[in-house]
N, C-alpha and C positions, 0 to 999 in steps of 0.2 A: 042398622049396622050390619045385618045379616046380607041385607043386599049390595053394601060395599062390598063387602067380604067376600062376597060371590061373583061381582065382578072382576077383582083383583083376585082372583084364581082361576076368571076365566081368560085373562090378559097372560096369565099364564101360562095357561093351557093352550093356546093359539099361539105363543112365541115357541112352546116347544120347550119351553123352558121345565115344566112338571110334567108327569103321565097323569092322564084324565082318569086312571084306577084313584088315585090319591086328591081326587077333589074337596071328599068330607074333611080329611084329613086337613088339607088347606085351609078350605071355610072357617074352619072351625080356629084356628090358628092366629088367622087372619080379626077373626071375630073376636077373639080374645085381647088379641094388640089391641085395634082399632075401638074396644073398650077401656083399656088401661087407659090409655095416653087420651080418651079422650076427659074420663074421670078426674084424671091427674093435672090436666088443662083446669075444669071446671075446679078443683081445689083451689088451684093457683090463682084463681080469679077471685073466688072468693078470699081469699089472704090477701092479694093486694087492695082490694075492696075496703078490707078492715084494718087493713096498714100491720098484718100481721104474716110478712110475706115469710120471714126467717122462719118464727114459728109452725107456718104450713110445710114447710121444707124441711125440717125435722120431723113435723107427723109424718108426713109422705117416706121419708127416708125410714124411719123407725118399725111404720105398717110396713113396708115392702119387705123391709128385711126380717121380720118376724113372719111374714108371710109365706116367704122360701122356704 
């Protein structure tokens, strides 16, 4: 994930789109998304897997917002 992360901040950095002072900053950002959603995929998989898609939708919702 870390070297997703690092490419898509350096897609960024070569459009000019961010200053290359603020790469960790990115990385690190980037590294966090690209672990959520990929966690939150792999839940979802398994709740429809066990026919318990509502239920996982509710964990997820409940974690996240006790999480903020």
């Amino acid at each position: 994930m870390r070297y997703l992360a690092s490419v898509c901040t350096s897609i960024l950095i070569n459009k000019g789109i961010i200053e290359a002072e603020e790469r960790e900053i990115y990385e690190y950002g980037f590294d966090i998304t690209i672990y959520t959603v990929l966690s939150t995929c792999g839940l979802m998989l398994i709740g429809l897997v066990f026919k318990q898609v509502w239920n996982t939708v509710i964990l997820v919702s409940v974690f996240y917002t006790c999480q903020s």
